[in-house]
MARLO-700450 format. One record per residue (C-alpha): residue number from 1; x negated, y negated, z. Coordinates in nm, 2 decimals. Each point is the difference from the previous one (the first is absolute). Example, Ala and Ser with C-alpha at 12.3 -4.5 7.8 and 13.67 -1.06 7.14 Angstrom:
2
+------+--------+--------+--------+
| resi |   east |  north |     up |
+------+--------+--------+--------+
|    1 |  -1.23 |   0.45 |   0.78 |
|    2 |  -0.14 |  -0.34 |  -0.07 |
+------+--------+--------+--------+
END
This chain:
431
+------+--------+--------+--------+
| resi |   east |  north |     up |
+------+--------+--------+--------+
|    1 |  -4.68 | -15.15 |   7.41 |
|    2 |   0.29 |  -0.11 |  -0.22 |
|    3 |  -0.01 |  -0.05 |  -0.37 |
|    4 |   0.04 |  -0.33 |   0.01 |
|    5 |  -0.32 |  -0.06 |   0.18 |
|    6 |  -0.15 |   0.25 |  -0.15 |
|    7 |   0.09 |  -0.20 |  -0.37 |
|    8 |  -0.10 |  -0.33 |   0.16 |
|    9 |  -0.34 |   0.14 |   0.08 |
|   10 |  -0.06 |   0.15 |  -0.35 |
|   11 |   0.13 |  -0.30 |  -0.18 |
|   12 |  -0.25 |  -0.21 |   0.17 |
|   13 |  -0.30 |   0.17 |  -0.07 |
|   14 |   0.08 |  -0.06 |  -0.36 |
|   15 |  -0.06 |  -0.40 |  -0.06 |
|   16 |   0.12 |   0.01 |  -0.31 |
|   17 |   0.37 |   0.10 |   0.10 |
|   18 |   0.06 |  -0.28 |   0.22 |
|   19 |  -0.06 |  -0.36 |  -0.02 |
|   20 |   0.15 |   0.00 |   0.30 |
|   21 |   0.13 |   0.17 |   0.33 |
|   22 |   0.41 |  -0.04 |  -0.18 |
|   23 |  -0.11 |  -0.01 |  -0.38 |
|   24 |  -0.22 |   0.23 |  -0.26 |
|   25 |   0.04 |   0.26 |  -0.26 |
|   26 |  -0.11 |   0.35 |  -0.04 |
|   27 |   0.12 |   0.33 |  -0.01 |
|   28 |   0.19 |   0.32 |   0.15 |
|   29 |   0.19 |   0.30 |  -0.04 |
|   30 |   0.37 |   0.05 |   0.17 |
|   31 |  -0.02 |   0.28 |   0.23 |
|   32 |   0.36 |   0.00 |   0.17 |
|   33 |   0.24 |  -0.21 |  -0.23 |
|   34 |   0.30 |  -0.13 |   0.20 |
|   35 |   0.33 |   0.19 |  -0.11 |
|   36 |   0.14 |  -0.26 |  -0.15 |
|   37 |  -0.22 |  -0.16 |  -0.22 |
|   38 |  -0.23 |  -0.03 |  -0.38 |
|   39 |  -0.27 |   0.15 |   0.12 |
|   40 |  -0.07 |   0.37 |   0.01 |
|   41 |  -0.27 |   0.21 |   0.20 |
|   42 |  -0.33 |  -0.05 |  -0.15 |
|   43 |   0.07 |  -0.30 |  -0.21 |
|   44 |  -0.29 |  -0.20 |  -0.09 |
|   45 |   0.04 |  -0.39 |   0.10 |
|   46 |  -0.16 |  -0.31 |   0.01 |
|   47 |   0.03 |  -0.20 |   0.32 |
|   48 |   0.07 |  -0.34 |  -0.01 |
|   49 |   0.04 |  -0.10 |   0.38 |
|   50 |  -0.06 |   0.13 |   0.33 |
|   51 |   0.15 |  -0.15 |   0.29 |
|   52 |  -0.16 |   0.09 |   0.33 |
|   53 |   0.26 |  -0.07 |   0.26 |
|   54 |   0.33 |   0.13 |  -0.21 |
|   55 |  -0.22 |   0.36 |  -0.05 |
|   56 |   0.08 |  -0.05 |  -0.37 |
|   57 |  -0.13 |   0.00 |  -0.36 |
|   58 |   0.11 |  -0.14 |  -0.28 |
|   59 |  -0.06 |   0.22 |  -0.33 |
|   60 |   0.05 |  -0.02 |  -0.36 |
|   61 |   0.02 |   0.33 |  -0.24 |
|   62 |   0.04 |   0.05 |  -0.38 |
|   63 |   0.32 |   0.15 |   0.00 |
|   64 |   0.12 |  -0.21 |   0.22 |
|   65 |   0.15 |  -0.40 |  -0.06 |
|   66 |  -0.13 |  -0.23 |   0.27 |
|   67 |  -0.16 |   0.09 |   0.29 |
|   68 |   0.11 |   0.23 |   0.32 |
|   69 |  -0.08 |  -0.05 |   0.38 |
|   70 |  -0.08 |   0.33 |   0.17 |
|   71 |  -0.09 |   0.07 |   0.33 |
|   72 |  -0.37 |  -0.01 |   0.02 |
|   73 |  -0.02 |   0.36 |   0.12 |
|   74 |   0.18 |   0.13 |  -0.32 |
|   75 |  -0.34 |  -0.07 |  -0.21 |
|   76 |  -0.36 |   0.12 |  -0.06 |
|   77 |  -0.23 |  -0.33 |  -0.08 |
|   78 |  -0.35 |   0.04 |  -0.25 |
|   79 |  -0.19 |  -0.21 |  -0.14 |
|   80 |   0.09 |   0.06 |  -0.34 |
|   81 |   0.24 |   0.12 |  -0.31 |
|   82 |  -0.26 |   0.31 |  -0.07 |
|   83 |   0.02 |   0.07 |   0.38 |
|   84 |   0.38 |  -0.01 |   0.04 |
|   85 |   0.01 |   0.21 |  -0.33 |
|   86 |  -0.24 |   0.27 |   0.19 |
|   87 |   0.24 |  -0.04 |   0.33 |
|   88 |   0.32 |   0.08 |  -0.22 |
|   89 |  -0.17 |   0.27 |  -0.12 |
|   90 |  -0.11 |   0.17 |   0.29 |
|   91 |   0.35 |  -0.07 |   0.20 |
|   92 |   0.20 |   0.12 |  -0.32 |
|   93 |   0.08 |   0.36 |   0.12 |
|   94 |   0.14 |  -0.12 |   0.32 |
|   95 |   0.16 |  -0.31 |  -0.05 |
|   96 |   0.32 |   0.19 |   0.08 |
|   97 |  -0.07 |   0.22 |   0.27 |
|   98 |   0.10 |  -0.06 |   0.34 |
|   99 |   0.06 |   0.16 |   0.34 |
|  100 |   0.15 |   0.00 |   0.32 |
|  101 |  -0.09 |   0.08 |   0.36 |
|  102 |   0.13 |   0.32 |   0.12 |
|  103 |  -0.12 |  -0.07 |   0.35 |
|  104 |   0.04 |  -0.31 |   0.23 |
|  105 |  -0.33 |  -0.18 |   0.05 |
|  106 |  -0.21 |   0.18 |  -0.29 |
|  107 |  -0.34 |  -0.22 |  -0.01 |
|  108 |  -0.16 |  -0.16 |  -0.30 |
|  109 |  -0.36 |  -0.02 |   0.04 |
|  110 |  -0.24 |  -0.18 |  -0.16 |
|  111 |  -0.16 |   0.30 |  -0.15 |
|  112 |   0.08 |   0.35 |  -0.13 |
|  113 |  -0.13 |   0.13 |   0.36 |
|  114 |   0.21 |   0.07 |   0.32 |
|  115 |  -0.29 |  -0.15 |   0.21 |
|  116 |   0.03 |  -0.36 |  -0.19 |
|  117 |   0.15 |  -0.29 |   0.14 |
|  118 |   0.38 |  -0.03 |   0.02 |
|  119 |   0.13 |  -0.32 |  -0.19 |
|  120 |   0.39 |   0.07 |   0.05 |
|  121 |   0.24 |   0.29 |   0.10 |
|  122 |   0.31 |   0.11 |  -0.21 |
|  123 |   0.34 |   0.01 |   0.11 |
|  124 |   0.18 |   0.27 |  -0.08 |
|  125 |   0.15 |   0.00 |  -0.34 |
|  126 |  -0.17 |  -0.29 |  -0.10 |
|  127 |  -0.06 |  -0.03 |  -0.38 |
|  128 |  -0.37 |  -0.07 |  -0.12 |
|  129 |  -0.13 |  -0.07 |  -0.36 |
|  130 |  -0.26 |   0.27 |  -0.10 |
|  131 |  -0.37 |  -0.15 |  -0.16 |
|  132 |  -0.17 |   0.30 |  -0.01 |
|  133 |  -0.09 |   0.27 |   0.15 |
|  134 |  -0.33 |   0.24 |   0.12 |
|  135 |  -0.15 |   0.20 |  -0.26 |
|  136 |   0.00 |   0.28 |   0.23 |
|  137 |   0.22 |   0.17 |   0.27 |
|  138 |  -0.09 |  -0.05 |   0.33 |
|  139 |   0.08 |   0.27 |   0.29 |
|  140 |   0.09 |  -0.19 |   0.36 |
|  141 |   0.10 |   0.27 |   0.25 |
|  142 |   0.13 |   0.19 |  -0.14 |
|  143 |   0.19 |  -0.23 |  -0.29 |
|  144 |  -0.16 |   0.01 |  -0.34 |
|  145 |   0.06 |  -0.30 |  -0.27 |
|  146 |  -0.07 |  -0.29 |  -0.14 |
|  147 |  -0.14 |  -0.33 |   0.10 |
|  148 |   0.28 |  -0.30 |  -0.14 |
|  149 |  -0.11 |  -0.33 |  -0.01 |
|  150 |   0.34 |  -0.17 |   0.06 |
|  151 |   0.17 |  -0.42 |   0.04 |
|  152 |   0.27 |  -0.02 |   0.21 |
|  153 |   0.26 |  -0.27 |  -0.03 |
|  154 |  -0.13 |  -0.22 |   0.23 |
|  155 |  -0.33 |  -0.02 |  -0.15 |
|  156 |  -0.25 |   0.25 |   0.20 |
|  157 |  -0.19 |   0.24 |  -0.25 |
|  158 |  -0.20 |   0.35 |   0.14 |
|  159 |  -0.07 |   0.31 |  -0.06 |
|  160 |   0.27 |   0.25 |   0.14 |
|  161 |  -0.02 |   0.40 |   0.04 |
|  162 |   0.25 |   0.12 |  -0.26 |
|  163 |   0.12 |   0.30 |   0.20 |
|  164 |   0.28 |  -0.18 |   0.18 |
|  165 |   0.06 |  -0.30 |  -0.30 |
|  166 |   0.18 |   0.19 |  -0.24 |
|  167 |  -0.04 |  -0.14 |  -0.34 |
|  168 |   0.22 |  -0.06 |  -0.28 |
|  169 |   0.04 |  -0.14 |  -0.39 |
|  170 |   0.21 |  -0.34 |  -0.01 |
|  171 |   0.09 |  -0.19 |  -0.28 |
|  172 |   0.29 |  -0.22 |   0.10 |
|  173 |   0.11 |  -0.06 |   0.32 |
|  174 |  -0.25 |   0.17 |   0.28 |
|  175 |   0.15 |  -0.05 |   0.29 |
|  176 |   0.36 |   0.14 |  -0.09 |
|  177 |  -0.19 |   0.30 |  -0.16 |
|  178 |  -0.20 |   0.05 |   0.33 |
|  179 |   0.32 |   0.00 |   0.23 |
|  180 |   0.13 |   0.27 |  -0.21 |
|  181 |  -0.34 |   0.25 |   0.01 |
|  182 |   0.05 |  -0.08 |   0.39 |
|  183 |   0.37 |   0.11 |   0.01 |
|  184 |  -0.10 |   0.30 |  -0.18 |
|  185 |  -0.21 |   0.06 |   0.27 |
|  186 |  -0.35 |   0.18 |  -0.19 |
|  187 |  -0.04 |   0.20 |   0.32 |
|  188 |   0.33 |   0.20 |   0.03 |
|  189 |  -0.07 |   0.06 |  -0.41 |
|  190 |  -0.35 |   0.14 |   0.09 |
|  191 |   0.14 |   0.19 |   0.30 |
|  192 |   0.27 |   0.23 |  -0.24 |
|  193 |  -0.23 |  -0.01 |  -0.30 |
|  194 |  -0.30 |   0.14 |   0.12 |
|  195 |  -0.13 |   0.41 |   0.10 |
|  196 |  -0.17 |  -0.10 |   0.31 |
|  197 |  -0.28 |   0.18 |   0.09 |
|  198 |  -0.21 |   0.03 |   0.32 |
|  199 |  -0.27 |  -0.21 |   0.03 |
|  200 |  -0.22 |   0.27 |   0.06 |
|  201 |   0.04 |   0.09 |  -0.38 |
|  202 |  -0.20 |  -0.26 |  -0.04 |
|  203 |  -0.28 |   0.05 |   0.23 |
|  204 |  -0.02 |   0.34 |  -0.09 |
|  205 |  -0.05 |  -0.13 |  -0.41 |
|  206 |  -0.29 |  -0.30 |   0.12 |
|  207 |  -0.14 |   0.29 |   0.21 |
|  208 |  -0.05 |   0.28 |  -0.27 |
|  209 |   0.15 |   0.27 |   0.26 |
|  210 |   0.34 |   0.07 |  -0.20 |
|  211 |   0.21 |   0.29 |   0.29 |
|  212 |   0.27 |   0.16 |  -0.27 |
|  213 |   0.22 |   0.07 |   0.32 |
|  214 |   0.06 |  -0.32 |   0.10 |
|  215 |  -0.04 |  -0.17 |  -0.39 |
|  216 |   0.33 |   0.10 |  -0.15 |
|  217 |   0.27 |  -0.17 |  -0.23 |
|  218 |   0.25 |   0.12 |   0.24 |
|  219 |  -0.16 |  -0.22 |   0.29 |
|  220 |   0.12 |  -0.32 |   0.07 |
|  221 |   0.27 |  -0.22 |   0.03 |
|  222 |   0.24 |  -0.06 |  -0.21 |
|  223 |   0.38 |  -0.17 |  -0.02 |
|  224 |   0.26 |   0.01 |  -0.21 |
|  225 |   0.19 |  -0.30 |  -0.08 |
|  226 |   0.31 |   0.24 |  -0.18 |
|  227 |   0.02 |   0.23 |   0.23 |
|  228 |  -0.10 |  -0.20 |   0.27 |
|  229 |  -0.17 |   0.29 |   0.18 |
|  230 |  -0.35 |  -0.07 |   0.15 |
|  231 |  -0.28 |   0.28 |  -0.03 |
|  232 |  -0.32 |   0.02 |   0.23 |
|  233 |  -0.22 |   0.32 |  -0.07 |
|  234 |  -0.35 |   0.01 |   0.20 |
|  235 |  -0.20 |   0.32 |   0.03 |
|  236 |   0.19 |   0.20 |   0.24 |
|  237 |   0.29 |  -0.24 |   0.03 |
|  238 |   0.31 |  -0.02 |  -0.27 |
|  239 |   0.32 |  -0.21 |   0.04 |
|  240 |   0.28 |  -0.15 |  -0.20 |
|  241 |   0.26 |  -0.26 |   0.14 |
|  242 |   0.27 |  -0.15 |  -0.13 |
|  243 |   0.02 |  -0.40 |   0.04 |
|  244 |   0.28 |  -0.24 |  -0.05 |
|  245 |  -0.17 |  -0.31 |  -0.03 |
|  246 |  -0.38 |  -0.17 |  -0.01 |
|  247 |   0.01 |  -0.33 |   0.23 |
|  248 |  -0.22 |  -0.21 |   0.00 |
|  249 |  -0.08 |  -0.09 |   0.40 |
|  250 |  -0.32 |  -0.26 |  -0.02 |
|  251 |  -0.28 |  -0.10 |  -0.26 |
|  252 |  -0.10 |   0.29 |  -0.15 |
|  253 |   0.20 |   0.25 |   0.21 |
|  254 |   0.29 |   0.24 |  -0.10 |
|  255 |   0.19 |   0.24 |   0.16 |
|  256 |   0.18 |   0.28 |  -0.14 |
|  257 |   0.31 |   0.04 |   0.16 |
|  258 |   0.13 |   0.31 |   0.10 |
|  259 |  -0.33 |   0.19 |   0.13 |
|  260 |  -0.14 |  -0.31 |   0.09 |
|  261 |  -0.34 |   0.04 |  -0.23 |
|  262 |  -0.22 |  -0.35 |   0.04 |
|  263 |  -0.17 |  -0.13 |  -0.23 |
|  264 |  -0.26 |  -0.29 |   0.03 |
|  265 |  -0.17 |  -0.07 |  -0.34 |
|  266 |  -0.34 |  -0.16 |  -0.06 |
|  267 |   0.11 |  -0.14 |  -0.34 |
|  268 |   0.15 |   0.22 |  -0.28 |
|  269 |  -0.30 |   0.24 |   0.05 |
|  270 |  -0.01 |   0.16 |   0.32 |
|  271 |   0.24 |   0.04 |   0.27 |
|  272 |   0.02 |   0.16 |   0.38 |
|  273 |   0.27 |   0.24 |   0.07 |
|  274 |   0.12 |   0.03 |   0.33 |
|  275 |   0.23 |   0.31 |   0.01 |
|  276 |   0.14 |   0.30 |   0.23 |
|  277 |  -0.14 |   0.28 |   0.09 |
|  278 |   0.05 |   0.26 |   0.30 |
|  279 |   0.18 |  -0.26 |   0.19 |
|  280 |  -0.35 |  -0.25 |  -0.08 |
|  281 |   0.00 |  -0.31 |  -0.17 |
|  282 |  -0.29 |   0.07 |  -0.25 |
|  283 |  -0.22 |  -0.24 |  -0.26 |
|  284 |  -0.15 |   0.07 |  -0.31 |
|  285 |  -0.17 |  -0.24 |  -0.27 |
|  286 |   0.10 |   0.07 |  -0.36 |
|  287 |  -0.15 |  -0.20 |  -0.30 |
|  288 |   0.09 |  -0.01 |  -0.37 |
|  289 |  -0.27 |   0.25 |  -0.18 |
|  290 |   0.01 |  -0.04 |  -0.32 |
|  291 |  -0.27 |   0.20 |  -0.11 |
|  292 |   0.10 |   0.33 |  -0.19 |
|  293 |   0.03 |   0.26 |   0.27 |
|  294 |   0.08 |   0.30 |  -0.26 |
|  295 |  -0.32 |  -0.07 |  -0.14 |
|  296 |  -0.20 |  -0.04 |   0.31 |
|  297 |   0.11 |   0.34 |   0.11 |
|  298 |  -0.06 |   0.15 |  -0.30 |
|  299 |  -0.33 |  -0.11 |   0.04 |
|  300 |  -0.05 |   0.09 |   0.36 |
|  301 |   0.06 |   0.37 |  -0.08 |
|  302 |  -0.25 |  -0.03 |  -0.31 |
|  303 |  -0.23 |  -0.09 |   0.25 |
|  304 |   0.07 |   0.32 |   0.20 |
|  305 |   0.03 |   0.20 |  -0.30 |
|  306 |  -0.36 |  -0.11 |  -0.08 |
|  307 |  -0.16 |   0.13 |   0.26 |
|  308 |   0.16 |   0.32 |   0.02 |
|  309 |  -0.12 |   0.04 |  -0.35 |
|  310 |  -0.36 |  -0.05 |   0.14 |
|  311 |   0.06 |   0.28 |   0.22 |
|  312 |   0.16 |   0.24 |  -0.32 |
|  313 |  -0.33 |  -0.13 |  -0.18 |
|  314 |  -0.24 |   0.16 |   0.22 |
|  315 |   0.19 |   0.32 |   0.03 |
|  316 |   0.38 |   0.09 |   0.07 |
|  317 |  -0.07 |   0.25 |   0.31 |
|  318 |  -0.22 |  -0.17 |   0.33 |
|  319 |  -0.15 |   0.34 |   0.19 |
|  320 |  -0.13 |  -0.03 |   0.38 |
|  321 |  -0.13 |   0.33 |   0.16 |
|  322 |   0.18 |  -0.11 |   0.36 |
|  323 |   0.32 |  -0.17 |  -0.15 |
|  324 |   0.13 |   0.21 |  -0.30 |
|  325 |   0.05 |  -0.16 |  -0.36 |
|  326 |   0.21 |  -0.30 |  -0.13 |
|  327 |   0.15 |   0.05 |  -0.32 |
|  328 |   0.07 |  -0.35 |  -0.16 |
|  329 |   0.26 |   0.00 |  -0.32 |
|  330 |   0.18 |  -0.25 |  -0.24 |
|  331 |   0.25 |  -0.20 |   0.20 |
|  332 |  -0.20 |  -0.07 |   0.29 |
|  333 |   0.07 |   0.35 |   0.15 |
|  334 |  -0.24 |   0.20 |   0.16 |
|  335 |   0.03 |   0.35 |   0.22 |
|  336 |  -0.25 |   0.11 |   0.27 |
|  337 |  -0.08 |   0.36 |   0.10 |
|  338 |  -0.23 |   0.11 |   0.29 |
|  339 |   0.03 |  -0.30 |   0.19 |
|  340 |  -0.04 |   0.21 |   0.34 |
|  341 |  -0.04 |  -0.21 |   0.32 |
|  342 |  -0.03 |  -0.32 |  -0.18 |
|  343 |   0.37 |  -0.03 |   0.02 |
|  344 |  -0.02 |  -0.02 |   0.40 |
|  345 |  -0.24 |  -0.32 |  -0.02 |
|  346 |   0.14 |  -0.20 |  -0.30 |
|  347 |   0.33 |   0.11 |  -0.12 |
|  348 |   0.32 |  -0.14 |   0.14 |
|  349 |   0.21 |   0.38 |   0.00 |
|  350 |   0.00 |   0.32 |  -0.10 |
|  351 |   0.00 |  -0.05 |  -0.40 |
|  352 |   0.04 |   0.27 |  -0.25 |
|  353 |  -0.30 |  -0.16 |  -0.21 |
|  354 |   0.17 |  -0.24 |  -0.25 |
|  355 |   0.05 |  -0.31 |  -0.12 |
|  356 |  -0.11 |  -0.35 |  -0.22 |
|  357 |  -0.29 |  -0.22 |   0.06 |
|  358 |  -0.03 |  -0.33 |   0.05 |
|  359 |  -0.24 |  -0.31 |   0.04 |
|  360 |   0.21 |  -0.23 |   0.14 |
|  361 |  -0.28 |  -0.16 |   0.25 |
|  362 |  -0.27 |  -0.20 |  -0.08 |
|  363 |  -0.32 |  -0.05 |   0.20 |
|  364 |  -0.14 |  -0.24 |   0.21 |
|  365 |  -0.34 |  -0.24 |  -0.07 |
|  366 |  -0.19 |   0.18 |   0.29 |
|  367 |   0.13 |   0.36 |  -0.18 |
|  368 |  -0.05 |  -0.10 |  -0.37 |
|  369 |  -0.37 |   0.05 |   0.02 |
|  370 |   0.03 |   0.38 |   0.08 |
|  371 |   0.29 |   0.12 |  -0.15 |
|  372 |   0.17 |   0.03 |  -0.34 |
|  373 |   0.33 |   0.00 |   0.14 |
|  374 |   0.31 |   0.12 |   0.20 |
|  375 |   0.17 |   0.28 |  -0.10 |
|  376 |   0.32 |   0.12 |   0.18 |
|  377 |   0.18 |   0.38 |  -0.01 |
|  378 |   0.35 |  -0.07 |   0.08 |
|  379 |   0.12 |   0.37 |   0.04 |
|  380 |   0.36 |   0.12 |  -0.16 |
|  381 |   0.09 |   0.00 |   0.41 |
|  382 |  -0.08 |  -0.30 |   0.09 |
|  383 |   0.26 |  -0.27 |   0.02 |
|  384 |   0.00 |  -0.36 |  -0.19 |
|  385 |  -0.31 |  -0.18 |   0.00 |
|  386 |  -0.18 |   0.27 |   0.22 |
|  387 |  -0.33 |   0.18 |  -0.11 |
|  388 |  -0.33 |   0.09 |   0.09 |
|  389 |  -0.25 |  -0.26 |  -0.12 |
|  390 |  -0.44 |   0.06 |  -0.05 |
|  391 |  -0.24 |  -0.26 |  -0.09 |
|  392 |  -0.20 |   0.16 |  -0.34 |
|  393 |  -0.33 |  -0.01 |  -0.13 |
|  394 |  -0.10 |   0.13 |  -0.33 |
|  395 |  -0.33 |   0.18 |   0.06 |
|  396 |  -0.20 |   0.27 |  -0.29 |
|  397 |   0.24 |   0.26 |  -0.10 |
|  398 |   0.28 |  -0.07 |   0.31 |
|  399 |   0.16 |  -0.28 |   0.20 |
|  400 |  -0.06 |  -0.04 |   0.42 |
|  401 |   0.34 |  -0.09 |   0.14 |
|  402 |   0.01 |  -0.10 |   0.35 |
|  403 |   0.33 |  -0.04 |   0.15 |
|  404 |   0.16 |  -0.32 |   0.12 |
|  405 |   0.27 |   0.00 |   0.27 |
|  406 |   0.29 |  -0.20 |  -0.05 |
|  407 |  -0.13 |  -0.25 |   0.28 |
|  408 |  -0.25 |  -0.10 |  -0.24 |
|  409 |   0.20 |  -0.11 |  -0.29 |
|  410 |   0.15 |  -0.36 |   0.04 |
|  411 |   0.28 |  -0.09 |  -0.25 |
|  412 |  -0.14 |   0.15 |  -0.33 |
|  413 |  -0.39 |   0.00 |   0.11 |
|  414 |  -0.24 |   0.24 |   0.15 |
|  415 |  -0.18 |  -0.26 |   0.27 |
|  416 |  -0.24 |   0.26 |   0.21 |
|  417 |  -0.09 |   0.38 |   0.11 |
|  418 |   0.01 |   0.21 |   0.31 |
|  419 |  -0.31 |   0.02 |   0.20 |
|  420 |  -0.02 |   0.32 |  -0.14 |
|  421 |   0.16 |   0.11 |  -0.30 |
|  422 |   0.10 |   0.32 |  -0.14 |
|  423 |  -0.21 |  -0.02 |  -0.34 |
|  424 |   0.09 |   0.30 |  -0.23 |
|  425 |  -0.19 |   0.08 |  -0.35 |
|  426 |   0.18 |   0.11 |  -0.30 |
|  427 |  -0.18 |   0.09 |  -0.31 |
|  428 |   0.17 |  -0.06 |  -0.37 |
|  429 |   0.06 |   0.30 |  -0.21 |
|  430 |   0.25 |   0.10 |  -0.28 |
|  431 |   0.18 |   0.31 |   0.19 |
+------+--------+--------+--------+
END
């Protein structure tokens, strides 16, 4: 409902404000002050008339001479000085922040909840007066931000998802101040400003399953404004153009003349490319991660690290009577001699015996309660991202490593076993 109804209601439930429907006295706080005016946002005042059918109120205020007529939506009515001075208080850090609809028909609800009733819908640049906001983000989709509780000019007041109602400091005038934000168009600013990274950066950092060949600073998508060269470098995939201009063809859309890259952005934190490749029109979902990649990687290969040094602990040289002896060493390396027909059954090619080791998979809930781990030989031969992976189990004096074809790893985890593995036993010794 509107303000004003919404003030006539309040103001009757207090007998001692009115004397009658037209005439009482008792107190507010200004929470939208008209441009031109006395008054400022969050003003305490004293109200000295109401009238119904003109939707105004009639206030008076220390620093001010006289009395002022406001629209009645303008004002927060209490019961009392002490509550007015608790209102003030409590509206103070955002009596001048404001927004603006990004989007044509963004809803106010009537609470912080996507599921709550609709009370009005936003039209497209509209300015709104911010009250306050959620004391937590809120993820929608897959938008994350803050509930706003917001008054338009017209007199409606909701709560509004703040991922598409960018908001800004005022002080003077604003709805000049929002026209220029708008012209400077905080989209196109977040497109050239941010390293965009796949969104599967992200799933891989919730998940805890971290792959270091497809979690690199060089990966991404990247422009630059100078230069005005565009950069898109996927695992596998790298390609620079050169563009002459970025035009804006729709809400939120861009395209990048020359190669005719399009971008559709989902506010200024995550974007879908469309771009060419191999005479296909391909899409990709980018976000803005923030997080500090140099320091998740660094931490990814600690985590490797450590559990080759669990294998060093128990002994530096792994001894089978069938399959030879692994040597492990610093650096992750490791050699293996005697390996006889194993190499038939698990190896990819004919290998001289060398390489580094590696633990880049992780295992499965159903495999977690028999094994320790996944450790993976990835042979001086073998070619990027290849090797020859075995489920382990730490057992007495040696480890039982069973092998795991490639069908069974998905992504970077070990999900299940052959009917009936190759199991191999290896025990620890120092030579």
């Amino acid at each position: 409902m509107k303000r004003s109804f919404e003030l006539l209601g309040c103001l009757l439930l207090f007998p001692l404000l009115l004397g009658s429907c037209s005439r009482g006295q008792g107190f507010g706080v200004v929470l939208w002050a008209p441009q031109e005016g006395s008054l400022a946002n969050g003003d305490q005042v004293s109200v000295v008339r109401l009238s119904e059918e003109a939707g105004t109120i009639t206030v008076r205020s220390k620093p001010v001479k006289g009395t002022v007529e406001l629209d009645s939506w303008r004002l927060r009515l209490v019961s009392s000085r002490e509550q007015a001075r608790g209102e003030a208080e409590a509206y103070a850090p955002y009596a001048a922040t404001y927004a603006y609809a990004q989007r044509d028909g963004l809803p106010l609800r009537e609470e912080p909840d996507q599921e709550a009733r609709r009370v009005y819908k936003l039209r497209e640049g509209q300015v709104v007066k911010v009250l306050a906001r959620g004391e937590q983000q809120a993820l929608i989709a897959t938008y994350q931000d803050y509930w706003y509780r917001v008054l338009t000019d017209d007199g409606f007041e909701g709560w509004c998802f703040g991922y598409f109602l960018p908001v800004f400091q005022s002080s003077g005038d604003p709805l000049s101040e929002a026209a220029v934000l708008k012209a400077r168009d905080p989209l196109l600013d977040a497109l050239l400003s941010t390293h965009w990274r796949p969104e599967y950066f992200r799933e891989m950092l919730d998940n805890g399953r971290i792959d270091l060949e497809r979690f690199k600073p060089e990966i991404g998508f990247f422009l630059d404004a100078a230069r005005r060269q565009a950069l898109l470098a996927l695992p596998g995939f790298r390609q620079n153009w050169d563009y002459r201009e970025i035009a804006n063809v729709g809400p939120s859309r861009y395209v990048i003349a020359g190669p005719e890259l399009r971008v559709t952005m989902s506010g200024p934190d995550r974007l879908v490319l469309t771009y060419p490749r191999k005479e296909q029109q391909l899409a990709q979902v980018f976000i803005n991660f923030t997080e500090d990649l140099d320091g998740l990687i660094e931490a990814e290969k600690a985590r490797r690290l450590a559990l080759f040094q669990e294998f060093l602990r128990r002994g530096p040289a792994m001894t089978s009577s069938a399959y030879g002896r692994i040597r492990l060493e610093e650096g992750l390396r490791f050699s293996w001699e005697g390996f006889g027909r194993l190499a038939d059954q698990v190896f990819l090619r004919p290998v001289a015996g060398e390489g580094v080791v590696d633990f880049a998979y992780h295992l499965s809930k159903e495999l977690a309660s028999g094994f320790d781990g996944v450790i993976t030989f990835r042979f001086a031969e073998y070619g990027p991202e290849q090797g020859s992976s075995f489920l382990y189990k730490f057992e007495g004096a040696g480890a039982r490593l069973v092998f795991l074809r490639a069908a069974a790893i998905r992504d970077t985890e070990a999900v299940n076993l052959d009917a009936s593995p190759l199991v191999i036993y290896f025990s620890f010794g120092r030579s």
